[in-house]
mmCIF file of the N, C-alpha and C atoms, coordinates in Angstrom:
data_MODEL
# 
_entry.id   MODEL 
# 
loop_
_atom_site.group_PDB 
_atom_site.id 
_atom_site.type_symbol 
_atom_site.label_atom_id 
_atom_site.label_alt_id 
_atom_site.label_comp_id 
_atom_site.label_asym_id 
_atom_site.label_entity_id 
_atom_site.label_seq_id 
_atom_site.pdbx_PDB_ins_code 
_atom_site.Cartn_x 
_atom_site.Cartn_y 
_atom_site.Cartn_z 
_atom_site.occupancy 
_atom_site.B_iso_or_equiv 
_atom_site.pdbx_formal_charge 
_atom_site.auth_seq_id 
_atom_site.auth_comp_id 
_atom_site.auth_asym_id 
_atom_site.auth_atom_id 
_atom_site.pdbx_PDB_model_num 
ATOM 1   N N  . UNK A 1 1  ? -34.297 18.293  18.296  1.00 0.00 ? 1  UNK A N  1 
ATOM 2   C CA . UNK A 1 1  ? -34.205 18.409  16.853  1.00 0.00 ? 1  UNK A CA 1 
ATOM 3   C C  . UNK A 1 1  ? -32.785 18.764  16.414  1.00 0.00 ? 1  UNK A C  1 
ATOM 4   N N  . UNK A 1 2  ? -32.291 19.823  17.602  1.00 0.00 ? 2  UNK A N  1 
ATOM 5   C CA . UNK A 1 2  ? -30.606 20.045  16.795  1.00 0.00 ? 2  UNK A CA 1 
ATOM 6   C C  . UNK A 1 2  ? -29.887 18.902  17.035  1.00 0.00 ? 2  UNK A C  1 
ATOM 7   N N  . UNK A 1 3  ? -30.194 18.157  18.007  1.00 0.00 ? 3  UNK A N  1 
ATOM 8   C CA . UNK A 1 3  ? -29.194 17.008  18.182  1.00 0.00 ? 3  UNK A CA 1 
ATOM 9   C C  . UNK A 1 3  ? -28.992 16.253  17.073  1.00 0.00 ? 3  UNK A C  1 
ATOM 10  N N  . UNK A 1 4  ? -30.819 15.831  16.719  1.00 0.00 ? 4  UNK A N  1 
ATOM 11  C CA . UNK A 1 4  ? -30.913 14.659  15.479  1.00 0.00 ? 4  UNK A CA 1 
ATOM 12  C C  . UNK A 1 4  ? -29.945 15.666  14.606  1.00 0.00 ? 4  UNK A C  1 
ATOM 13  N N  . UNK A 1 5  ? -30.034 16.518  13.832  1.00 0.00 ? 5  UNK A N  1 
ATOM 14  C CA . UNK A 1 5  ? -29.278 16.902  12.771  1.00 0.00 ? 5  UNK A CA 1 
ATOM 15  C C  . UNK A 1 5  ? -27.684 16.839  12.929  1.00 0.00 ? 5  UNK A C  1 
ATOM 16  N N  . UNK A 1 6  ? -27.413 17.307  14.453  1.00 0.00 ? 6  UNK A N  1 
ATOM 17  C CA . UNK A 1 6  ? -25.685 17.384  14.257  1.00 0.00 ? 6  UNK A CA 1 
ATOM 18  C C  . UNK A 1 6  ? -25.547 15.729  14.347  1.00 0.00 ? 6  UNK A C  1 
ATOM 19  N N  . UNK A 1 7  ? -26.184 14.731  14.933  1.00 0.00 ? 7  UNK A N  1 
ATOM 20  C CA . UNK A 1 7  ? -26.017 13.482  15.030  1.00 0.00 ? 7  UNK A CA 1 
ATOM 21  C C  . UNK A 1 7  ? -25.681 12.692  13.440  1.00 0.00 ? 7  UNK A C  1 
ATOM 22  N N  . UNK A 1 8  ? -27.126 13.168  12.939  1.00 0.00 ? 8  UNK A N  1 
ATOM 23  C CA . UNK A 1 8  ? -27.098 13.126  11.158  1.00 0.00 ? 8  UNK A CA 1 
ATOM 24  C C  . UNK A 1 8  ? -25.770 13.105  10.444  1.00 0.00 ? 8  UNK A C  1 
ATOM 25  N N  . UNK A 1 9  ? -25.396 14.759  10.364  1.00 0.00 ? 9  UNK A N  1 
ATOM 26  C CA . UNK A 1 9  ? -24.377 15.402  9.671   1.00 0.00 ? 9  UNK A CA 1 
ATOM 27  C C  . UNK A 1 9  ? -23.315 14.761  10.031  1.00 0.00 ? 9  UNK A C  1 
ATOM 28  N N  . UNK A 1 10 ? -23.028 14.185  11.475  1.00 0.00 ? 10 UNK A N  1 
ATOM 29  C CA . UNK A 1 10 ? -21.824 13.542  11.512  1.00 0.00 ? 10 UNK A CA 1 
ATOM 30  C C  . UNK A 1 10 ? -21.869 12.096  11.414  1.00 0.00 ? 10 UNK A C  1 
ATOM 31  N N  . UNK A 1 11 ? -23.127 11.473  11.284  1.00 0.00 ? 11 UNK A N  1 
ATOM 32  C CA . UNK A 1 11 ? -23.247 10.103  10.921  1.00 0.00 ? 11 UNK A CA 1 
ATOM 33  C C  . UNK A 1 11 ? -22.703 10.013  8.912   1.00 0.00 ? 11 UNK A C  1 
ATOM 34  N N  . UNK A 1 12 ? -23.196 11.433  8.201   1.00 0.00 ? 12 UNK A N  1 
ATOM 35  C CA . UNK A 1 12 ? -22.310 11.595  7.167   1.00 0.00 ? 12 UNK A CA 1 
ATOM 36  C C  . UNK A 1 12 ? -21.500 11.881  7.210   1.00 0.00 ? 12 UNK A C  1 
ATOM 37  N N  . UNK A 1 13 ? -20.924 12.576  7.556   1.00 0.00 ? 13 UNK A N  1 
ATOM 38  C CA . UNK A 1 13 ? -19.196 12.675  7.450   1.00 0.00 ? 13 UNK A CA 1 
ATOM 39  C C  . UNK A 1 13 ? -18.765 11.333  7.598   1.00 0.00 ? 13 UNK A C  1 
ATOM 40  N N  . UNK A 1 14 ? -18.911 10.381  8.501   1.00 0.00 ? 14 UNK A N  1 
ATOM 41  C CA . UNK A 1 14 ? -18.660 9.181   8.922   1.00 0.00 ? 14 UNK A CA 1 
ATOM 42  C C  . UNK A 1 14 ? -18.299 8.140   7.243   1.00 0.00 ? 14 UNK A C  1 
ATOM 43  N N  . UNK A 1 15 ? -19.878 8.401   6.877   1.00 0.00 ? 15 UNK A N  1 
ATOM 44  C CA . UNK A 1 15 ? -19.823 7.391   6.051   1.00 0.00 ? 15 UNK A CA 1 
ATOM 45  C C  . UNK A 1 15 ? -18.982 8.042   4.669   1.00 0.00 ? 15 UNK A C  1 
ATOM 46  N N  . UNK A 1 16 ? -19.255 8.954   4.335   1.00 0.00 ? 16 UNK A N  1 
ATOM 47  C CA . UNK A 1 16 ? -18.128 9.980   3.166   1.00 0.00 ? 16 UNK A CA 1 
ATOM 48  C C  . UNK A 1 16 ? -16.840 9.132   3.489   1.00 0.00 ? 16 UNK A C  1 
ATOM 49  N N  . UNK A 1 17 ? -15.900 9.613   4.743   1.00 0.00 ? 17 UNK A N  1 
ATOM 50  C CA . UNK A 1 17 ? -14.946 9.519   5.167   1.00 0.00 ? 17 UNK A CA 1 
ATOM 51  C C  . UNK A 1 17 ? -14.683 7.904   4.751   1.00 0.00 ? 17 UNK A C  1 
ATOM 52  N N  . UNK A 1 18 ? -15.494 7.415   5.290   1.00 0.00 ? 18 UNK A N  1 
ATOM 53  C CA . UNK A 1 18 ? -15.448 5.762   5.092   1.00 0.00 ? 18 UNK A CA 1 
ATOM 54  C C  . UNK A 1 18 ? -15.409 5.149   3.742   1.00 0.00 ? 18 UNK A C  1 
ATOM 55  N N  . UNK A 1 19 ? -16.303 5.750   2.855   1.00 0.00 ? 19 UNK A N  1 
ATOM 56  C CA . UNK A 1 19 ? -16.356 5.087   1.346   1.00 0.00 ? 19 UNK A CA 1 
ATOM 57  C C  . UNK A 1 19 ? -14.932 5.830   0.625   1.00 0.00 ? 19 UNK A C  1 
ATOM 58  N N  . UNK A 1 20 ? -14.338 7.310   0.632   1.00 0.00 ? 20 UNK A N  1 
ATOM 59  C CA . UNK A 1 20 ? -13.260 8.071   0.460   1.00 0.00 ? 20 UNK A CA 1 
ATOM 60  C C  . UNK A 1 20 ? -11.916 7.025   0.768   1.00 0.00 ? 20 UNK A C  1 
ATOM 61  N N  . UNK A 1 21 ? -11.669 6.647   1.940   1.00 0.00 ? 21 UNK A N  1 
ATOM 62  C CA . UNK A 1 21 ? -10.762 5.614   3.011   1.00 0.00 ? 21 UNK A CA 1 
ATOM 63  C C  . UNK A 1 21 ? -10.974 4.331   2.148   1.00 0.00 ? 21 UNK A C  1 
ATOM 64  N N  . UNK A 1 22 ? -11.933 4.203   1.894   1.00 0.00 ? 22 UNK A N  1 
ATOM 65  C CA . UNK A 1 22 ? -12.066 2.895   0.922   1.00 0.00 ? 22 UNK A CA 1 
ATOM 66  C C  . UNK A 1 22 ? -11.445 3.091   -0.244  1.00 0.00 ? 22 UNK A C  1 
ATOM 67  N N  . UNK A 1 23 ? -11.724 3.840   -1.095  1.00 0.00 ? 23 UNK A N  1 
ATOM 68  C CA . UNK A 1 23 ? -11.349 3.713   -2.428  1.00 0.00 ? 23 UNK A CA 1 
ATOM 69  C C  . UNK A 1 23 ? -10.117 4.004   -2.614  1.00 0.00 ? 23 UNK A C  1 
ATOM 70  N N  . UNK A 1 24 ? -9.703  4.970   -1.991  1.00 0.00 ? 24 UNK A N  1 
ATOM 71  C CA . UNK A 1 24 ? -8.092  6.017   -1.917  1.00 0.00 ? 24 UNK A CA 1 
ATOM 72  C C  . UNK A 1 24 ? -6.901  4.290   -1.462  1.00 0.00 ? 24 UNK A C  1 
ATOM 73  N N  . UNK A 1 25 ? -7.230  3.223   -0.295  1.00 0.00 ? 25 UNK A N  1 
ATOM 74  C CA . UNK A 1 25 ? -6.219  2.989   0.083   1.00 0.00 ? 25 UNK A CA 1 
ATOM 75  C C  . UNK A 1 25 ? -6.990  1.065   -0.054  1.00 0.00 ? 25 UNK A C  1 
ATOM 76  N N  . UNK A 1 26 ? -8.387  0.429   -0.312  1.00 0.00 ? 26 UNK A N  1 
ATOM 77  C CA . UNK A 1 26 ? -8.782  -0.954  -0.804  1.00 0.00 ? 26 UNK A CA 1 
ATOM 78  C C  . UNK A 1 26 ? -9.156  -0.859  -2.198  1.00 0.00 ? 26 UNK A C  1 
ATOM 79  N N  . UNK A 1 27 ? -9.093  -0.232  -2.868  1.00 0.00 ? 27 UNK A N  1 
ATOM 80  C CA . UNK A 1 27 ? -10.062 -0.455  -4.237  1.00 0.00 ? 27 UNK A CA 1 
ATOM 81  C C  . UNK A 1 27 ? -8.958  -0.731  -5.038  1.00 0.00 ? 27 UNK A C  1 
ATOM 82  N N  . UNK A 1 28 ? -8.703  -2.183  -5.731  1.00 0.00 ? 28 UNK A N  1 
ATOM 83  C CA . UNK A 1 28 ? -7.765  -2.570  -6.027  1.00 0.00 ? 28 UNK A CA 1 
ATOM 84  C C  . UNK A 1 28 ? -7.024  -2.199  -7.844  1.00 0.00 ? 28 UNK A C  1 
ATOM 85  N N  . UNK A 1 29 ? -7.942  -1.506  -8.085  1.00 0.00 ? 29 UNK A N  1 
ATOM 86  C CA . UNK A 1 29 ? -7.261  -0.474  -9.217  1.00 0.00 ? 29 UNK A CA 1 
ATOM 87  C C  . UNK A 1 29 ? -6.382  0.307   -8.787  1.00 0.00 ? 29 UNK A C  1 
ATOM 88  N N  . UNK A 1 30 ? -6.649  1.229   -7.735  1.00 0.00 ? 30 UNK A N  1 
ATOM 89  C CA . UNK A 1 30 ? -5.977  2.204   -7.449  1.00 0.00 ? 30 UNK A CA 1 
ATOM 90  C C  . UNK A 1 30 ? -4.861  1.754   -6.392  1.00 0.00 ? 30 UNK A C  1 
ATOM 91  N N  . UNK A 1 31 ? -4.335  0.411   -5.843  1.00 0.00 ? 31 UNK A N  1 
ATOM 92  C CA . UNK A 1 31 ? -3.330  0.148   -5.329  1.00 0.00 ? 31 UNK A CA 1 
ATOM 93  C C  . UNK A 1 31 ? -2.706  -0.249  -6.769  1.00 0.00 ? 31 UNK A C  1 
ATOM 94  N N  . UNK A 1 32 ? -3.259  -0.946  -7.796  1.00 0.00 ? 32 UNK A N  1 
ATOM 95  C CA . UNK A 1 32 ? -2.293  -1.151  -8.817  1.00 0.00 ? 32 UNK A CA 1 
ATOM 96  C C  . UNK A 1 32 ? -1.318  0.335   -9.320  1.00 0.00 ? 32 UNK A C  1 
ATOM 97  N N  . UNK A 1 33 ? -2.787  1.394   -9.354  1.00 0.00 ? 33 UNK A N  1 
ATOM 98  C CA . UNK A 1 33 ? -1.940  2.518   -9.869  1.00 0.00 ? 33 UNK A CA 1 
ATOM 99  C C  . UNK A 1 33 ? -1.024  3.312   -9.188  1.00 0.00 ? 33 UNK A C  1 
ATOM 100 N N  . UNK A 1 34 ? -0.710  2.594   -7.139  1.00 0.00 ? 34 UNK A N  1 
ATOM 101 C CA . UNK A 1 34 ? 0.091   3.254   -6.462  1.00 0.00 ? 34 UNK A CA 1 
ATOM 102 C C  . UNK A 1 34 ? 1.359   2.432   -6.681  1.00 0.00 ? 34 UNK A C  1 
ATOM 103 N N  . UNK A 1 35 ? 0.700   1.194   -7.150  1.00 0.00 ? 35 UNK A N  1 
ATOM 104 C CA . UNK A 1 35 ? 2.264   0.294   -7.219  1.00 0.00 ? 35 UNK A CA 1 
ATOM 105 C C  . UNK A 1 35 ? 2.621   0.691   -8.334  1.00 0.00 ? 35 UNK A C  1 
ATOM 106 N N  . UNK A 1 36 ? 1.840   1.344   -9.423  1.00 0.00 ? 36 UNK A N  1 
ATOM 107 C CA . UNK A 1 36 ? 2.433   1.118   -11.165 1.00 0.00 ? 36 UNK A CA 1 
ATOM 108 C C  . UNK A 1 36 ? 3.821   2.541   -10.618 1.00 0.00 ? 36 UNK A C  1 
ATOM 109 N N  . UNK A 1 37 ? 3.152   3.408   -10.098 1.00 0.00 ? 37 UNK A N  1 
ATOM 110 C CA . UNK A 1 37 ? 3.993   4.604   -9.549  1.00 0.00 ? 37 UNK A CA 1 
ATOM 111 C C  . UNK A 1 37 ? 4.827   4.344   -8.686  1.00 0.00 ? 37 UNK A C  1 
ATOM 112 N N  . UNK A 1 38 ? 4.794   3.990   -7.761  1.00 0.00 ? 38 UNK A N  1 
ATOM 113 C CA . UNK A 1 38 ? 6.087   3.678   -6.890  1.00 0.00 ? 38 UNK A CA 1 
ATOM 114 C C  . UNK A 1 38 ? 7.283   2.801   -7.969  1.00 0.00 ? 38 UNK A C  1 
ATOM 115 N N  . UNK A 1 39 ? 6.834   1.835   -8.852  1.00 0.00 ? 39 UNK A N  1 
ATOM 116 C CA . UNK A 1 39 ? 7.927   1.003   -9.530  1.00 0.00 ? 39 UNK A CA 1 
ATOM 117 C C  . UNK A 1 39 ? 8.605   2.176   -10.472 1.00 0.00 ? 39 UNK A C  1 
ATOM 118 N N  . UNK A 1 40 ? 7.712   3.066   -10.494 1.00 0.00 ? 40 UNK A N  1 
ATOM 119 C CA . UNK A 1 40 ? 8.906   4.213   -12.006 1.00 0.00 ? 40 UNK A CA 1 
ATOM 120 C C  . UNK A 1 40 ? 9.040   5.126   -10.847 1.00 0.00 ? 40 UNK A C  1 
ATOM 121 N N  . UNK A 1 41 ? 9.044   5.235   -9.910  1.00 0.00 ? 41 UNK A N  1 
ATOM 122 C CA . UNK A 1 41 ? 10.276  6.273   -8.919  1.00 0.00 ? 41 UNK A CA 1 
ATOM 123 C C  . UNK A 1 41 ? 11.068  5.715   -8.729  1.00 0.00 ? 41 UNK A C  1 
ATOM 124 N N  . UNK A 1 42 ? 11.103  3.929   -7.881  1.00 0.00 ? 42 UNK A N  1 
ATOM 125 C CA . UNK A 1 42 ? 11.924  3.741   -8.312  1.00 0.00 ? 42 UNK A CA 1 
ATOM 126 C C  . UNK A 1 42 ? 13.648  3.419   -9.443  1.00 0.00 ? 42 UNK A C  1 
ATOM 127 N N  . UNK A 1 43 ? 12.429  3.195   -10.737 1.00 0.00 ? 43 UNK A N  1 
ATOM 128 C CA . UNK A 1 43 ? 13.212  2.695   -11.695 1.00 0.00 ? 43 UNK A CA 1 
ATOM 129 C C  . UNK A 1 43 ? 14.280  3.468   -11.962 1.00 0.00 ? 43 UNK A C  1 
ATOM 130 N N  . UNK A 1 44 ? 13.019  4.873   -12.209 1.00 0.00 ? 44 UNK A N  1 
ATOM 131 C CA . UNK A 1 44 ? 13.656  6.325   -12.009 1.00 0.00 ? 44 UNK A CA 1 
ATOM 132 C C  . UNK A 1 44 ? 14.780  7.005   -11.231 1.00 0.00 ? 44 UNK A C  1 
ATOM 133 N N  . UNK A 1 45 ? 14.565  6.595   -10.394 1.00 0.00 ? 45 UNK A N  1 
ATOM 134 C CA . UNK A 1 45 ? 16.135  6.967   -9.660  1.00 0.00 ? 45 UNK A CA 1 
ATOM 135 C C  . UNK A 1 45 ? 17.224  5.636   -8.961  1.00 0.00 ? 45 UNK A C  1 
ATOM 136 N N  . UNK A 1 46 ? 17.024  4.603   -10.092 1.00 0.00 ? 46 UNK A N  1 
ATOM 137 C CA . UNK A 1 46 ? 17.889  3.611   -10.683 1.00 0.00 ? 46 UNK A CA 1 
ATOM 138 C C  . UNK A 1 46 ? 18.196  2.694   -9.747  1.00 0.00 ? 46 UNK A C  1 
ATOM 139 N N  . UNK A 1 47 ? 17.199  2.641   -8.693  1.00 0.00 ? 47 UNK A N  1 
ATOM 140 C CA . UNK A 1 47 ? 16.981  1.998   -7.355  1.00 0.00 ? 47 UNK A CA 1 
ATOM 141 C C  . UNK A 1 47 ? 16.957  0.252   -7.685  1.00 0.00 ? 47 UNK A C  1 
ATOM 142 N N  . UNK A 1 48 ? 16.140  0.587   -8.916  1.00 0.00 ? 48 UNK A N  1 
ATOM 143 C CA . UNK A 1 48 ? 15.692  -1.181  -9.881  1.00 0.00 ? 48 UNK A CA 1 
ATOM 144 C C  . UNK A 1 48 ? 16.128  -0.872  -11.036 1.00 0.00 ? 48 UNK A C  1 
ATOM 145 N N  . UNK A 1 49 ? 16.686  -1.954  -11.586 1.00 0.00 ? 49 UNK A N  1 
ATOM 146 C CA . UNK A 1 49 ? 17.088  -2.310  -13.053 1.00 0.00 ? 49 UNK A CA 1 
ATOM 147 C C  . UNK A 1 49 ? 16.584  -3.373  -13.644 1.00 0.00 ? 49 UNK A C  1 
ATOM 148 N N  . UNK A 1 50 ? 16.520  -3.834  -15.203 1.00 0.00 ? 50 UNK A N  1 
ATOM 149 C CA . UNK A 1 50 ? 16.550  -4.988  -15.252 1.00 0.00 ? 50 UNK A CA 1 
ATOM 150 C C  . UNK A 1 50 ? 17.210  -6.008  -14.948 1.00 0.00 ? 50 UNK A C  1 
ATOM 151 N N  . UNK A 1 51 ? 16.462  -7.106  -14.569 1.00 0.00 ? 51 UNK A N  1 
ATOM 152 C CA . UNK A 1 51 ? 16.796  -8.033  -14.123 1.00 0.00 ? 51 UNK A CA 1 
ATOM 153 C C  . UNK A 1 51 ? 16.011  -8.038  -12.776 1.00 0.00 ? 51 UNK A C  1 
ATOM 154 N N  . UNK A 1 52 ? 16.364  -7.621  -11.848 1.00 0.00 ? 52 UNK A N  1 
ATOM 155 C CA . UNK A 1 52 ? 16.026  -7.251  -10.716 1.00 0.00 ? 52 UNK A CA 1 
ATOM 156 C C  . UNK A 1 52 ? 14.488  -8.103  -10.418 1.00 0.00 ? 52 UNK A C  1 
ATOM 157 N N  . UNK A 1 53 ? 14.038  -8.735  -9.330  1.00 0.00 ? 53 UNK A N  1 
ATOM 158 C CA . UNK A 1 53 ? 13.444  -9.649  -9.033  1.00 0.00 ? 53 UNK A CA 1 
ATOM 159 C C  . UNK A 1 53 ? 12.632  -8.244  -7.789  1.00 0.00 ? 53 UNK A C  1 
ATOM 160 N N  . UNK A 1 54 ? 11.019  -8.208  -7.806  1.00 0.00 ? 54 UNK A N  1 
ATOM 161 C CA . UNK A 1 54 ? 10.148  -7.699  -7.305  1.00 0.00 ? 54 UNK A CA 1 
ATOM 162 C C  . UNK A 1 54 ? 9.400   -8.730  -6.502  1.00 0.00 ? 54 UNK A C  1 
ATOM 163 N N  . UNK A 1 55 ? 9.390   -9.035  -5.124  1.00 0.00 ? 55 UNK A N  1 
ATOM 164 C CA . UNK A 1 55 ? 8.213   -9.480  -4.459  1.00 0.00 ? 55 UNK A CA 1 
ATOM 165 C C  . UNK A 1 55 ? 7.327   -8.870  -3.884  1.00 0.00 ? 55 UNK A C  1 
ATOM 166 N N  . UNK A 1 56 ? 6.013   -9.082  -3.779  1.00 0.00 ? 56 UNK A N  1 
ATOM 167 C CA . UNK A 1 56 ? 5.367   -8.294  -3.165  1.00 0.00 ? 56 UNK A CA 1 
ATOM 168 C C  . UNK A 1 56 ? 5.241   -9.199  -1.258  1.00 0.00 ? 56 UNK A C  1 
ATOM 169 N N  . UNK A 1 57 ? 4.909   -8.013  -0.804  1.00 0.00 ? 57 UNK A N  1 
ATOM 170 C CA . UNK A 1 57 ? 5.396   -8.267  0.501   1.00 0.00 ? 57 UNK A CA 1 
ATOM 171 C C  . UNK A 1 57 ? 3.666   -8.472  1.570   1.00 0.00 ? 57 UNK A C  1 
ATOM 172 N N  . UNK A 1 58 ? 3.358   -8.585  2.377   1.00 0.00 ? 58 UNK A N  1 
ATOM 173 C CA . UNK A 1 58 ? 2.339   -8.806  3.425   1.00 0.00 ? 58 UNK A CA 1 
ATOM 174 C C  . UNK A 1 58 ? 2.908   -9.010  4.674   1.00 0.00 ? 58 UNK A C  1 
ATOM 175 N N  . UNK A 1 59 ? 1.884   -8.633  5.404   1.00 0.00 ? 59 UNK A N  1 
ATOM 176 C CA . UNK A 1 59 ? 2.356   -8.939  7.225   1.00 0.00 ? 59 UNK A CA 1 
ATOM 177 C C  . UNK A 1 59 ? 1.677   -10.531 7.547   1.00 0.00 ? 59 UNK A C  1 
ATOM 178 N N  . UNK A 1 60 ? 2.046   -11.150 6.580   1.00 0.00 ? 60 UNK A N  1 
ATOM 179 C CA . UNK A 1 60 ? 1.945   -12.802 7.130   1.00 0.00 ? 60 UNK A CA 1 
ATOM 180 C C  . UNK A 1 60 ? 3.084   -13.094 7.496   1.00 0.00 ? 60 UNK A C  1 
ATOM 181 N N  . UNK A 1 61 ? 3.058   -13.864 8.493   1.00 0.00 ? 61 UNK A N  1 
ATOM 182 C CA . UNK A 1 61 ? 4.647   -15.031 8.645   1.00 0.00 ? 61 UNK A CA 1 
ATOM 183 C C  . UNK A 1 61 ? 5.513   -15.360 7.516   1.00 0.00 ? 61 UNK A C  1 
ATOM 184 N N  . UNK A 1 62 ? 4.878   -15.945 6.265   1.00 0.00 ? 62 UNK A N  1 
ATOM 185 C CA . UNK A 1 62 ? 5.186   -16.700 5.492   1.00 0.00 ? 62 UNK A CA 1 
ATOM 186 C C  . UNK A 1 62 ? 6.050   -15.189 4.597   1.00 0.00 ? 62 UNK A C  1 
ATOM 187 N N  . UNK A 1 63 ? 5.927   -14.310 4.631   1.00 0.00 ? 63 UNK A N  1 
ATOM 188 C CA . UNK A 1 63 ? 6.586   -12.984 3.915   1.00 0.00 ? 63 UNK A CA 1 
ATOM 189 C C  . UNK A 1 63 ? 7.346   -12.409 5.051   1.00 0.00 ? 63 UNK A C  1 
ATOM 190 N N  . UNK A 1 64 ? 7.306   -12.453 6.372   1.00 0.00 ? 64 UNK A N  1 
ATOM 191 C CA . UNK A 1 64 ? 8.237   -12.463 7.117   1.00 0.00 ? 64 UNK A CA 1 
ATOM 192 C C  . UNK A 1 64 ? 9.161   -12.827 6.755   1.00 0.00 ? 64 UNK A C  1 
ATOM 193 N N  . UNK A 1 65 ? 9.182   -14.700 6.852   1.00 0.00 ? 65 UNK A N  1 
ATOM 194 C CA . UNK A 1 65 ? 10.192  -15.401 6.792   1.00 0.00 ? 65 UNK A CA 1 
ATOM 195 C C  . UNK A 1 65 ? 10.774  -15.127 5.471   1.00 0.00 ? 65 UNK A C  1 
ATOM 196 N N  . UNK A 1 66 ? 10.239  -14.894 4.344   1.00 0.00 ? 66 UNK A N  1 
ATOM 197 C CA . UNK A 1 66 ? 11.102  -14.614 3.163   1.00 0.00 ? 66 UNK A CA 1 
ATOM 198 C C  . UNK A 1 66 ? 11.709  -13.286 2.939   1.00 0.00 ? 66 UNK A C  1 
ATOM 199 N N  . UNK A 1 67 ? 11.296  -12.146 3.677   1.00 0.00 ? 67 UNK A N  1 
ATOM 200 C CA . UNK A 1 67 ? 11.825  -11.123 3.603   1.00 0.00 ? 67 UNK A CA 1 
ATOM 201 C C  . UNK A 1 67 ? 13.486  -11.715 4.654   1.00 0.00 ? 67 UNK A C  1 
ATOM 202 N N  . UNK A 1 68 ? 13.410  -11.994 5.415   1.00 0.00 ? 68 UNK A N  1 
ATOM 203 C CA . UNK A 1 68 ? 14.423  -12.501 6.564   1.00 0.00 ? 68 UNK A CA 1 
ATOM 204 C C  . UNK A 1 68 ? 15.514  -13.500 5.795   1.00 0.00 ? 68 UNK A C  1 
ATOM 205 N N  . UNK A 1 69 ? 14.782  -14.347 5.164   1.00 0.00 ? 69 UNK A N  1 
ATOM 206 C CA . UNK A 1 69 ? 15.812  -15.275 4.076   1.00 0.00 ? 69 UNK A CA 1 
ATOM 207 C C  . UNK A 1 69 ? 16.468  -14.254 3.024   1.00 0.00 ? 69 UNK A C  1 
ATOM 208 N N  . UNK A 1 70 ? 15.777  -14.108 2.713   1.00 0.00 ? 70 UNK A N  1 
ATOM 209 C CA . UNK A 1 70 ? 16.684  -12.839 1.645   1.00 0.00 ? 70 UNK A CA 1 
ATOM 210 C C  . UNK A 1 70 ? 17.140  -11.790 1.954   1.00 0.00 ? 70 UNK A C  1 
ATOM 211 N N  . UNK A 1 71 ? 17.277  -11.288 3.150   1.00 0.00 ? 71 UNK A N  1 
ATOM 212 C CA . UNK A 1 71 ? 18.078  -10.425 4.097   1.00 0.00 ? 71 UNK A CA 1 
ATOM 213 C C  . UNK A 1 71 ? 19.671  -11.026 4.201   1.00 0.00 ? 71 UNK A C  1 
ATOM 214 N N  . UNK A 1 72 ? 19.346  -12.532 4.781   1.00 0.00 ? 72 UNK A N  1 
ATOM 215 C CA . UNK A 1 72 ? 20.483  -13.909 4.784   1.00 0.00 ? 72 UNK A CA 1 
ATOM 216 C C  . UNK A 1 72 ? 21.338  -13.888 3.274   1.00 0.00 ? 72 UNK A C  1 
ATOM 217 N N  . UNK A 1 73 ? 20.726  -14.077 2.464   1.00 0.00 ? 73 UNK A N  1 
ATOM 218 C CA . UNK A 1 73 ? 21.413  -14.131 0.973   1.00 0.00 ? 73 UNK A CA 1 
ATOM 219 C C  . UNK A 1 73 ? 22.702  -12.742 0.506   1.00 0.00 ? 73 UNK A C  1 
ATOM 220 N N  . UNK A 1 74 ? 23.372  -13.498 -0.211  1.00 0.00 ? 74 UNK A N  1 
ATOM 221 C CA . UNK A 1 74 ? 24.321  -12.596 -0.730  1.00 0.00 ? 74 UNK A CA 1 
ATOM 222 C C  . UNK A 1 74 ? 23.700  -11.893 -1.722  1.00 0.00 ? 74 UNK A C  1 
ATOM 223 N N  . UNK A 1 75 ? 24.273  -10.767 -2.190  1.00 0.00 ? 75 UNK A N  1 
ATOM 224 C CA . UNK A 1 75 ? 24.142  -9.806  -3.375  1.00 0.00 ? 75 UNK A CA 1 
ATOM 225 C C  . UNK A 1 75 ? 22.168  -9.164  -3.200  1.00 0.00 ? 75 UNK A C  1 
ATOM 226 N N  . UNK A 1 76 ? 21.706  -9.311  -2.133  1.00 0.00 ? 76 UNK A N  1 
ATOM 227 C CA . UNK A 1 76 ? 20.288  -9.067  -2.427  1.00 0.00 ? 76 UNK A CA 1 
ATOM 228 C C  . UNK A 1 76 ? 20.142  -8.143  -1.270  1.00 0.00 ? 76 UNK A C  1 
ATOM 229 N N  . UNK A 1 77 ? 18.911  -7.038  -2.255  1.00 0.00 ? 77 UNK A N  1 
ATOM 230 C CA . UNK A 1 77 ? 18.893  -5.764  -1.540  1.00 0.00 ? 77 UNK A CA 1 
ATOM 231 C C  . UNK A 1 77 ? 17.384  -5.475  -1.544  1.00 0.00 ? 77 UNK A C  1 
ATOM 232 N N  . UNK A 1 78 ? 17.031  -5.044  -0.210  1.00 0.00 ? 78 UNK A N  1 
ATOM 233 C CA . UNK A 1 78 ? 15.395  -5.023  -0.271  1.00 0.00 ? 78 UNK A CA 1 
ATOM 234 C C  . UNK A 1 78 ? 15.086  -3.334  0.091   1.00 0.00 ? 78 UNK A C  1 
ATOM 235 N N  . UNK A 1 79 ? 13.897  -2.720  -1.217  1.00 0.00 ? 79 UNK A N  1 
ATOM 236 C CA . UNK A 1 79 ? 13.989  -1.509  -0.451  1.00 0.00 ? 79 UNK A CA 1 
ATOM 237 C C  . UNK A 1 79 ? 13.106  -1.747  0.341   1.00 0.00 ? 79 UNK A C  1 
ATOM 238 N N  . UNK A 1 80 ? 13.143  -0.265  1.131   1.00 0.00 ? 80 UNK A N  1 
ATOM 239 C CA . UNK A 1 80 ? 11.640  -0.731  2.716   1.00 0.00 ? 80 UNK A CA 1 
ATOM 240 C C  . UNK A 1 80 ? 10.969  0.831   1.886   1.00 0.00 ? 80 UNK A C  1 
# 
């Protein structure tokens, strides 16, 4: 009987942890509202200006290769 319960209790924690992990870092409101924030720290400490050209980035090839091309280019600065 104590097993089933500590088995239980940590089969919840599990799933808490899991739906928490979900929302905090896939729920795509709240990456908008980490990107809306990261763009005014930047702006904020004058990192970006207008004008200034924003891509968003992924671990595909295809954002590889364009992060790498525009590494190649003159006058262009990528923050990490």
């Amino acid at each position: 009987m104590k097993k089933g319960l500590i088995l239980l209790g940590l089969l919840g924690l599990i799933v808490v942890g899991g739906l928490y992990a979900k929302r905090k870092f896939y729920d795509p409101k709240h990456r908008l509202d980490n990107a809306k924030t990261e763009i005014r720290k930047l702006a904020d400490t004058n990192e970006i200006k207008d004008g200034d050209l924003i891509f968003q980035t992924s671990l595909s090839e295809q954002s590889k290769a364009k992060q790498f091309n525009l590494r190649q280019s003159q006058n262009i600065r990528i923050a990490e």
